[in-house]
C-alpha positions as CSV (number, residue, x, y, z in Angstrom):
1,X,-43.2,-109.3,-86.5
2,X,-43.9,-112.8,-86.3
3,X,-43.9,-114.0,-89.6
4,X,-41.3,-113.1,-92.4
5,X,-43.2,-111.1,-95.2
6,X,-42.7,-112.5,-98.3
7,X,-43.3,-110.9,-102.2
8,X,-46.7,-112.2,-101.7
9,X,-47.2,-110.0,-98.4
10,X,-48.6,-106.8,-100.5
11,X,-50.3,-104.7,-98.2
12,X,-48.0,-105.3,-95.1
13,X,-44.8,-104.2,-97.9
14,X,-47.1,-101.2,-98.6
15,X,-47.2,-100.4,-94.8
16,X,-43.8,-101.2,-94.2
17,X,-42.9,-99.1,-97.3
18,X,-45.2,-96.1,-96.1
19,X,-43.5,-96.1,-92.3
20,X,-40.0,-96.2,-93.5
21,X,-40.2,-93.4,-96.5
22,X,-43.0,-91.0,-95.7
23,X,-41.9,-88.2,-97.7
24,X,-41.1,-90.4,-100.5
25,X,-44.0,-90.4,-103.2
26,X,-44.7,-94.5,-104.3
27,X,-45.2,-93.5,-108.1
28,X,-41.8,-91.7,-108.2
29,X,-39.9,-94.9,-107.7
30,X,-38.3,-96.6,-109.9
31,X,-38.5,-100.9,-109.9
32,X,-35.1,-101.5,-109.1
33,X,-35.3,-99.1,-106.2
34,X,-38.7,-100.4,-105.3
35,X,-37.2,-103.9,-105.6
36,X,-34.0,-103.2,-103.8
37,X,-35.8,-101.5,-101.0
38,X,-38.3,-104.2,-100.1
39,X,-35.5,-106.5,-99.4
40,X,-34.1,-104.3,-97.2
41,X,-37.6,-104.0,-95.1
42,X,-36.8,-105.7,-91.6
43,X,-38.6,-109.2,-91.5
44,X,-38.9,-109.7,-95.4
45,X,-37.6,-113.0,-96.6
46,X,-37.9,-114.2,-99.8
47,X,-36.2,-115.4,-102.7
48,X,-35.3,-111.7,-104.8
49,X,-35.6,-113.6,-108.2
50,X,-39.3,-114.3,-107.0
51,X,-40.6,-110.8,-107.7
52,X,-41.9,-109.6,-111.4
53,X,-43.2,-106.2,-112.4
54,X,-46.7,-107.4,-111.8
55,X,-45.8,-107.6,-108.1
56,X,-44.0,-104.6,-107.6
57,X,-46.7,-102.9,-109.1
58,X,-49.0,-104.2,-106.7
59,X,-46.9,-103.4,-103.8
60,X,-46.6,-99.8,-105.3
61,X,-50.4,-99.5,-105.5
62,X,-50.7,-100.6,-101.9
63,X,-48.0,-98.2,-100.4
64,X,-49.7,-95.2,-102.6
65,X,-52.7,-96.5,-100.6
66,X,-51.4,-96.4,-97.3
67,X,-50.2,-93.1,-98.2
68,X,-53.3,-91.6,-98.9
């Protein structure tokens, strides 16, 4: 990947997120998982105090999409 995803990078987290835990169901993660989990996606880079729930929700949304 060329560029680093950041907590602004939704739907590529949601991908990411869907290729790395495909049995896991999106809704049945908690935040701090969620959160904790994103930084540890290969290429993300991004300040951890940058996320709030409205963006974890949003990523959430996007992996349940990807899912689907």
């Amino acid at each position: 990947m060329a560029t680093k995803m950041t907590w602004h990078d939704v739907q590529e987290i949601g991908i990411a997120l869907a290729e790395k835990f495909p049995d896991t169901d999106p809704l049945s993660v908690r935040f701090t998982d969620l959160h904790k989990w994103v930084r540890e996606l290969p290429g993300f880079s991004d300040d951890p105090n940058k996320s709030n729930e409205k963006i974890l929700e949003a990523i959430q949304m996007a992996w349940l999409d990807e899912k689907e």
